[in-house]
N, C-alpha and C positions, 0 to 999 in steps of 0.2 A: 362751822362751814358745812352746807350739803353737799353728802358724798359725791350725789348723783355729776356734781357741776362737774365734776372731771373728766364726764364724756357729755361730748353733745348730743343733742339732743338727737339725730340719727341715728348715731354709734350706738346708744344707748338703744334706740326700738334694736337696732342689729343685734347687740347682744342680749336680749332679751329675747327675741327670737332664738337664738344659736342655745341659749339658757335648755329649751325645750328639748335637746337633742342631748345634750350635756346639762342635766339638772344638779349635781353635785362637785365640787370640789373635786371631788375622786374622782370621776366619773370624766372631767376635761383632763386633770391632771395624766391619766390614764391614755388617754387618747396624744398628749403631750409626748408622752413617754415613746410610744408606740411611733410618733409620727417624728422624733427625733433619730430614734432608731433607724429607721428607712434611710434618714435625712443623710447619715454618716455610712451607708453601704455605697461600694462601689456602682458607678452606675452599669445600666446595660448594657448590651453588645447589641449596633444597632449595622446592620446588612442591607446593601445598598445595589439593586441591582436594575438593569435598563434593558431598551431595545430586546424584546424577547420573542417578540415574532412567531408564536404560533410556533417554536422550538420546546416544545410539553417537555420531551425525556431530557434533556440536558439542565431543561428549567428547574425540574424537580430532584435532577442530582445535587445540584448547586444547591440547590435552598434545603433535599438534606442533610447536605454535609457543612451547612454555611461555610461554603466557600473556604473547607479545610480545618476551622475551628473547630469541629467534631473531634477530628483526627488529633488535632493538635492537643484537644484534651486528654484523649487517651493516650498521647504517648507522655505527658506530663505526670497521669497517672502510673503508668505501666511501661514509662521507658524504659528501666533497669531489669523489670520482671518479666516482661513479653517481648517475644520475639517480632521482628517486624512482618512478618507472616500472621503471628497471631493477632498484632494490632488492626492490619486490615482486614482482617476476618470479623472481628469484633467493629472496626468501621462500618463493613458491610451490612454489618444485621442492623446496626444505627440506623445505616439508611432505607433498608428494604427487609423490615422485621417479617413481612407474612410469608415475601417470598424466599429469602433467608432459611425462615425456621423449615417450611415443606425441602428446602434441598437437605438441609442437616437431618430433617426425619427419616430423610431416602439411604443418607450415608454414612452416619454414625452406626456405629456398634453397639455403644453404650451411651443412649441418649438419655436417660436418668441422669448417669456422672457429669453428662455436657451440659444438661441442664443446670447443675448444682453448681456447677463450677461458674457459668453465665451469668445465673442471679447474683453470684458473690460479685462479681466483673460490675456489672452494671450498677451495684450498690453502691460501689466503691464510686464510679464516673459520677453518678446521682450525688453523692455526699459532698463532690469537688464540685460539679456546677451550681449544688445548691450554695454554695459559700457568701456571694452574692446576693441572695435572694430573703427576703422574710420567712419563716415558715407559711403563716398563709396566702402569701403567693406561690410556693412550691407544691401547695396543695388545691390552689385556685389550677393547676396546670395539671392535673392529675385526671386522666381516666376516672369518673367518680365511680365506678363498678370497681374500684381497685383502689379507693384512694385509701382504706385504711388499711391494708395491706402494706404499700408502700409507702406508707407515712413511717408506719410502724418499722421497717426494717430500713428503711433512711437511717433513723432517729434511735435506732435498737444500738447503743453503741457494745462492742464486744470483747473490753477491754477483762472482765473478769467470765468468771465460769459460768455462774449461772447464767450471765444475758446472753453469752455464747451460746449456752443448750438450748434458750428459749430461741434465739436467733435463727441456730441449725434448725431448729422442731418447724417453727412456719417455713423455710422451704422445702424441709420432709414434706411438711404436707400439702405443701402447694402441688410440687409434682407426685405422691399420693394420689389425693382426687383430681389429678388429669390438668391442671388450670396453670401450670410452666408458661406454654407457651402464651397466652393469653397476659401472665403477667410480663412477662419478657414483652410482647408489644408495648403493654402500657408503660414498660420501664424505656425502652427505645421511644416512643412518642413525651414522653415527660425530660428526658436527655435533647431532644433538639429545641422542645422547647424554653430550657433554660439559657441553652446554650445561645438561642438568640434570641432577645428580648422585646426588637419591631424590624419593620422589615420597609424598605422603604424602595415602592419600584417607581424609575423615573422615566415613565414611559414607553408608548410603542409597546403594545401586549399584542397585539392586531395583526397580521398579514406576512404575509412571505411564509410563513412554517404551516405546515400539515394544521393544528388541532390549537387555536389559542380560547378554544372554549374549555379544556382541561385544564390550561392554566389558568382561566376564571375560576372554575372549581378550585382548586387549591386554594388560588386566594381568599377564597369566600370564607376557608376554614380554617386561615389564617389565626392567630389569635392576638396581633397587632398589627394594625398594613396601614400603610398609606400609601395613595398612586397621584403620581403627577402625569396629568394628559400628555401625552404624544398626538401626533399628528394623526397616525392609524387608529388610535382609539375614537379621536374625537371624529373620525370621520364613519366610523361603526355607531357608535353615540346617535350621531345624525341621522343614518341610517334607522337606527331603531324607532326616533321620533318621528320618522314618518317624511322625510328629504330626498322626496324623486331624483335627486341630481345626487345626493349622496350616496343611494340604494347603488344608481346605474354606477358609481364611481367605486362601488365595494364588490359589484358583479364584473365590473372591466377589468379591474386587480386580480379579481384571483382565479377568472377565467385565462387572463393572463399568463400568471402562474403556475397555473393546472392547481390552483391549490381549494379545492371545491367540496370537500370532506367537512372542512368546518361549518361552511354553509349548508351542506346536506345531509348529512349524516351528525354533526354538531348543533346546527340549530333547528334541523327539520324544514327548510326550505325548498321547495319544487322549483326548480328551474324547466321546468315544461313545457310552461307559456311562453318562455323566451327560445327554447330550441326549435318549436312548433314553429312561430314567428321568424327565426333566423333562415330555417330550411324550406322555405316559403317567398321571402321576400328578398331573399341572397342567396336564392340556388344559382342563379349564374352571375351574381356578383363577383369581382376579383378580390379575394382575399388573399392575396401571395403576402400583403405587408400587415396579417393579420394573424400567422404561427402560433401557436402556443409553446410556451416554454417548457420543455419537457426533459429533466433531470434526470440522469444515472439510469438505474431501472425504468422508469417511466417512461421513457422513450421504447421501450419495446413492448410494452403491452398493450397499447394502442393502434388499432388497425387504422388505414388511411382517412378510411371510412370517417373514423371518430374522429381525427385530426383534423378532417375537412368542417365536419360538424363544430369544434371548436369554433375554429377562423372563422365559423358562419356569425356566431354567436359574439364572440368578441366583435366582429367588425360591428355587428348589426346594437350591443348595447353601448358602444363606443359613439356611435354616430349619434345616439338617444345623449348619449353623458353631452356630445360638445353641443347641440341645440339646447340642451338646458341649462349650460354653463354661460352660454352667449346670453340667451334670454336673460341671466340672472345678473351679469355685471352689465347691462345695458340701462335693466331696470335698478339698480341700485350702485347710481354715479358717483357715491360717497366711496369706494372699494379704489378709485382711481384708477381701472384695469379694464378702460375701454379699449383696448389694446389687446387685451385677450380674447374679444369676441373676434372669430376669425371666417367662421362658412360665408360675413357678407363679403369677405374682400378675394373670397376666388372668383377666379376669373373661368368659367365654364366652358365659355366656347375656345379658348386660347390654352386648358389645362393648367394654367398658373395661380400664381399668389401673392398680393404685392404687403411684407412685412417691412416696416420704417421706411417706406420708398423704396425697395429694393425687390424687386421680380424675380419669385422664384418655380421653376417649372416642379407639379404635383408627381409624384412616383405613382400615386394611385386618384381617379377622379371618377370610380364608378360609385358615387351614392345614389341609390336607387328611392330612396325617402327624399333625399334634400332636394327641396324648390328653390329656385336660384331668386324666386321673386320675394321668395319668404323663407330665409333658409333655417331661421331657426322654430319655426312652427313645427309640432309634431303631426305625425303623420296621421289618422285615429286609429290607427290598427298598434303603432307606437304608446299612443296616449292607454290603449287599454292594458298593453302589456306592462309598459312601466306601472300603472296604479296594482294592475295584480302581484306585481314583485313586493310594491311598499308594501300592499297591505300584509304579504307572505312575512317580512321583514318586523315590522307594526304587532302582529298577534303572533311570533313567534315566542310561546312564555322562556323558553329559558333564556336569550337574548334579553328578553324584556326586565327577566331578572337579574344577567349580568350586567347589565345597563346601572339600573338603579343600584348595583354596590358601585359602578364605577362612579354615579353621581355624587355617590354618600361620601367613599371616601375618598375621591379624587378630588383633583383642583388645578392650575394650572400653576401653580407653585407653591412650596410649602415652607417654614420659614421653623426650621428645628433644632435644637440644641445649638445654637450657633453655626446653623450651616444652611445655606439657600437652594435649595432642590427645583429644578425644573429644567424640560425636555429642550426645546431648542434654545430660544435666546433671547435676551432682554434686547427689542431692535433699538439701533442705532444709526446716525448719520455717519458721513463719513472723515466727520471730521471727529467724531472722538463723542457727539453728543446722543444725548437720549432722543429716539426719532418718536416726533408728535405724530399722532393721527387723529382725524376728525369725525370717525365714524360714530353715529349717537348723537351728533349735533354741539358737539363740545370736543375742545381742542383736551387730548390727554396721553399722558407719556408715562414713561418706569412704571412703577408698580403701581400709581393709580390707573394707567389704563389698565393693566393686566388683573385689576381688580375689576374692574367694568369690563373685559371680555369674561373671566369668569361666573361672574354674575347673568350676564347676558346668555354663555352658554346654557345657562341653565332652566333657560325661558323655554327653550325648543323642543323642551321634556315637559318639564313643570306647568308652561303658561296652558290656559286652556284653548284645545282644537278648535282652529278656526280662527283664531285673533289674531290680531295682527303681532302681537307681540311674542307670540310662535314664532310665527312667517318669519317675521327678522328675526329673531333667535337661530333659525333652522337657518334661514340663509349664511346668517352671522358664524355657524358651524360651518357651512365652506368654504368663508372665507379664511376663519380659521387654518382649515385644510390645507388651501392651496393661495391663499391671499397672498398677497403686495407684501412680500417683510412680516408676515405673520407671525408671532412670537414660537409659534409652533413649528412653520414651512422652515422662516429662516431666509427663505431668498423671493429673488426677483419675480421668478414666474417659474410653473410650469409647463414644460416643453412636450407634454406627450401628442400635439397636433403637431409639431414639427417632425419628432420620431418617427409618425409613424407616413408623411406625407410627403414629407424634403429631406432629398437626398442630402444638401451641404450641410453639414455636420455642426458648422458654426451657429445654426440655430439652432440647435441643442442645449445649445448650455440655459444653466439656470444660478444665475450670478447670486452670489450667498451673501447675505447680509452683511454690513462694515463691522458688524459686533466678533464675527470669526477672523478678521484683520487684527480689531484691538485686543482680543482677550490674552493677549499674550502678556500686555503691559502687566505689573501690580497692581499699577496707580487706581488704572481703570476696573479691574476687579476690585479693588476698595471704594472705586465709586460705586459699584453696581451694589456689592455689600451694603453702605451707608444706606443708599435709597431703601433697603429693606429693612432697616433700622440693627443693622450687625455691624459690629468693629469690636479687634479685639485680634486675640495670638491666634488659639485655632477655629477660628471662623472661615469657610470654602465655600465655593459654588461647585453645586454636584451637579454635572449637565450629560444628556445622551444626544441623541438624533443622529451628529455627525459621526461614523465610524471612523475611528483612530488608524491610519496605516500603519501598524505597527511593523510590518515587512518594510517599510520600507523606513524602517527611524524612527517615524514621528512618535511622541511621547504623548501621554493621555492626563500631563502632570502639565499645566498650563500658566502663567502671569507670575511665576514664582513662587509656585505652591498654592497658591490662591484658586485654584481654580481642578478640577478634576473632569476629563468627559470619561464615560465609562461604558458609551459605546464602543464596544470592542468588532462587535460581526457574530450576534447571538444565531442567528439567523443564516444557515447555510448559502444561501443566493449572495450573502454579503461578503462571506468568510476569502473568495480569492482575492478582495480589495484590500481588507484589513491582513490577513495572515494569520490573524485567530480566530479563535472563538470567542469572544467576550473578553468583557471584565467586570471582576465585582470590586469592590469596598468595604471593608469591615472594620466600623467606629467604635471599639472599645471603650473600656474604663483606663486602659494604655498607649494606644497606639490609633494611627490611623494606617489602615496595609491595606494595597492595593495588590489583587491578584490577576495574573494577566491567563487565562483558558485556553488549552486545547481541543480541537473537537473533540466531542462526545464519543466512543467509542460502543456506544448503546449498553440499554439495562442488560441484557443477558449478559454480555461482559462482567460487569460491572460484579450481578451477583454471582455468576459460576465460577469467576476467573481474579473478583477482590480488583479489577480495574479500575481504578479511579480516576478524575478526569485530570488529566496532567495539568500543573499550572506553575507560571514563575512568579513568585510574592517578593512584596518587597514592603519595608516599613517606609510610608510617606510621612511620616512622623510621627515622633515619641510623644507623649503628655509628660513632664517632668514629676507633678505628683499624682498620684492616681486620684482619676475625676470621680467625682464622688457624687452619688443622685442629689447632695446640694445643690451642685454646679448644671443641672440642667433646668429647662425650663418644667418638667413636672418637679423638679425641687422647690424651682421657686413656688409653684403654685402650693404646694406643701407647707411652707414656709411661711406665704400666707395664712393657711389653717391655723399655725402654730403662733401667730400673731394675735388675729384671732380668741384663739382660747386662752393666750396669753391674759389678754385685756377681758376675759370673762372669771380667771382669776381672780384677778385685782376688784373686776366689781363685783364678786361674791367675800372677796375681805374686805371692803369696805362698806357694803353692805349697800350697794347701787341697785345690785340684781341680788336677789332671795333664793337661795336653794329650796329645791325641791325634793326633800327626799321619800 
């Protein structure tokens, strides 16, 4: 019989190829070895956090401390030996090694013995979160100006005398030739990153907070991330590809806000053109229902002067946002949100507004642009300033750079270790079903459409300037935004023409999609699960957008476990709805815990004072056996490998495939 028959004739090109990379017996058997080893370590610790809102210092506490796991290790190491003062002290330098080590420089006595005694501390923490880990992944994570250093005194165990002298002698002489503190960071940056293994943010990076161009930075230098789109992402996204209606909707927000540092000072943006323009064409417009929002401090460092200038500005890119909002869902009647173009239905000479048949009188009716014959035509003095913002927006490189990581690793859902991640909501009717939509020229629902908006999102970046398949990509981002049931919005519509024009309050609201009614069920979180090909014990939907009242009761623990949002209220403007601060999620090789945050108390705190951000944790469930990197989806991929070289074995003993040695 020939050998060969035992694979087909495919199999056989495959491993005959795979032969090339593993040409000996040893040489696969080896990689076997190695890649079973893996197969049986505990899996990760995987950190799941949302809605973060341009909140930098709070973002970056949490993600060094993962959400407490830090701490939790050091007192696992050092509960019986350290005092709880000492733990957070040594917490502290975890989290804020450079500026940690210059306060200890300033206040220590004897910062030689602090030294000696730290490297010993941290070697120890290092030893315990390496536990988990391959050696060459503990050294893939390593400072490489330091990796043989700390490989070395990881792995230097100190059980007899001599490896103890050799032990003591490299931190002699670390701190010797001056190089302490330098390894002590690299020991602190090698501690958080064992201690979480990916990081998983579900959205909403974008608006309301001071600086969410810092928290791109971090991300970037991340060394596992995934992002699932939010709504303010993808409308920054849009932004950057060049979407005059999303530009003006990114300049209204956070002129809004007062929150303008990201834009100017974060991405280098001049807003010139638009204040020149504003104090020109609405010097004696009325902007009484055009305030800027001005928090705490803020409110008093601004003279009238600038106040007035704000309102100028907001009213004046507000008016630009709703003429190109109209224009856009007139021209693209597939959005079903003829309803939302609103400037043709005031009534000008009467000051009203007739919404579903019902007449409502305007609070404010002085638009100095808008033509009642053509109201949503730009003006040209409009037309020029909105193109100088995109193009501001368009060639701003570090945007341009944050963009593209958001496109690499982002998605608008992500389907991992048995848990389904994404920002607002898979839409539904309201009777319990998956709501179709017809956008694209084909009827599509659950996650085949959300595969065809993501795809499509990705046109308005990628397709080339000027095609059509831009155009709609870029439109297809605001509908995104602010669409009919948008998987991202989540609701009916939004109201910010009503806010800011009608007084009765009842058109305000912006009715939430029927999927925030059913997520309560099991049932239906097991249907939404299936549709993404998950079933099974610990399988979840990890969702953000809507903030959790947690003041007032509501639990952030959903359909019976089934489900998690962990929007908490990252974001200070949010925090008197919710009552906290956030929440995160930390997916172990043990448990799932959910930790619920309080405001941030800021860094100076934090490191003069060992302040950490208070939080109430709770186990959302245990795992019965500890999951083991078989049990995840890079297990299984692993798994495959080892199939694989399995069957490249067998045809090197029976003589299919020919070693090469």
């Amino acid at each position: 019989m020939d050998n060969k028959s035992v694979f087909s004739p495919e199999r056989l090109h495959y491993l005959q190829l795979l032969s090339t990379q593993y040409p000996t017996v040893q040489s696969a058997s080896t990689k076997i070895i190695k890649l079973q080893t893996i197969l049986n370590l505990p899996k990760g610790t995987e950190h799941f956090m949302s809605d973060i809102h341009g909140e930098y210092d709070a973002f970056l506490h949490i993600l060094n401390s993962c959400s407490g796991e830090v701490k939790e290790k050091i007192k696992e190491v050092f509960g019986t030996t350290l005092s709880t003062r000492e733990r957070n002290d040594l917490a502290t330098l975890i989290y804020y090694p450079k500026a940690k080590l210059e306060l200890v420089a300033e206040q220590e006595e004897d910062l030689e013995e602090w030294y000696r005694i730290t490297i010993h501390r941290l070697v120890q923490i290092c030893r315990f979160v390496s536990i988990k880990h391959t050696r060459n992944k503990v050294r893939s994570c390593m400072d490489a100006e330091y990796e043989e250093i700390l490989d070395e005194l990881i792995h230097l165990r100190d059980e007899d005398g001599s490896k103890r002298i050799q032990f003591e002698n490299i931190i002699n002489t670390i701190i010797h030739i001056g190089q302490a503190a330098d390894v002590i960071r690299a020991f602190c940056t090698l501690i958080k990153a064992l201690t979480c293994d990916h990081l998983h943010i579900v959205g909403d990076i974008f608006d309301r907070g001071p600086r969410a161009d810092i928290v791109m930075d971090s991300l970037m230098g991340a060394r596992s991330v995934d992002i699932q789109w939010g709504n303010h992402d993808i409308l920054w996204m849009g932004a950057a590809s060049g979407s005059r209606t999303l530009v003006a909707t990114v300049l209204s927000n956070s002129i809004r806000y007062n929150n303008l540092d990201v834009i100017e000072t974060g991405y280098g943006i001049s807003l010139r053109p638009l204040s020149i323009f504003a104090n020109e064409v609405y010097k004696h417009a009325d902007t009484s229902r055009f305030q800027v929002k001005l928090m705490g401090a803020d409110a008093q460092q601004y003279t009238e002067k600038d106040k007035l200038l704000s309102a100028r500005m907001y009213k004046a890119i507000t008016m630009i946002l709703f003429k190109l909002e109209g224009a856009k869902v007139l021209r693209r009647p597939e959005y079903g949100m003829e309803d939302r173009a609103l400037l043709h239905r005031i009534d000008f000479e009467n000051k009203t507004i007739t919404l579903n048949g019902i007449v409502y009188p305007l609070t404010d009716w002085d638009f100095p642009t808008v033509d009642p014959k053509d109201p949503y035509k730009l003006t040209e003095e409009e037309n020029h300033v909105i193109d100088q913002l995109t193009d501001s927006f368009r060639y701003s490189e570090k945007l341009q750079k944050h963009t593209r990581f958001l496109y690499s690793k982002g998605g608008l859902y992500k389907v991992h270790n048995g848990n389904l991640l994404f920002h607002g909501c898979i839409p539904m009717t309201d009777d319990g079903e998956l709501l179709s939509f017809t956008i694209g020229g084909k009827e599509r629902k659950g996650k085949e459409f959300l595969d065809y908006a993501d795809q499509t999102a990705r046109k308005a970046y990628y397709a080339g300037r000027g095609t059509p398949e831009r155009e709609f990509g870029m439109d297809f981002l605001w509908w995104l935004w602010a669409g009919r049931n948008s998987p991202i919005f989540g609701r009916d519509r939004m109201t910010t023409f009503e806010r800011r024009f009608i007084a009765d309050e009842t058109t305000w609201t912006e009715p939430k999609n029927a999927y925030y009614a059913h997520y309560q069920d099991p049932a239906v979180c097991d249907m939404l699960l299936k549709e993404f090909g998950l079933e099974g014990k610990y399988c979840h939907i990890v969702n953000g957008h809507v903030p959790v009242k947690a003041k007032k009761g509501e639990s952030p623990i959903k359909g019976g476990g089934k489900l998690i949002v962990i929007d908490g209220g990252f974001s200070k403007a949010y925090q008197p709805t919710s009552g906290i601060a956030g929440y995160t999620l930390i997916f172990s090789s043990r448990y799932f815990r959910i930790v619920a945050h309080q405001p941030f108390a800021g860094k100076y705190n934090a490191i003069h004072k060992n302040q950490d951000i208070e939080g109430q944790e709770y186990v959302l469930e245990k795992i019965e056996n500890r999951m083991k990197i078989a049990e995840t989806d890079e297990g299984r991929r692993l798994q495959t490998q080892v199939d694989d070289l399995m069957d490249l074995l067998e045809a090197y003993r029976s003589g299919a495939v020919k070693e090469n040695h």
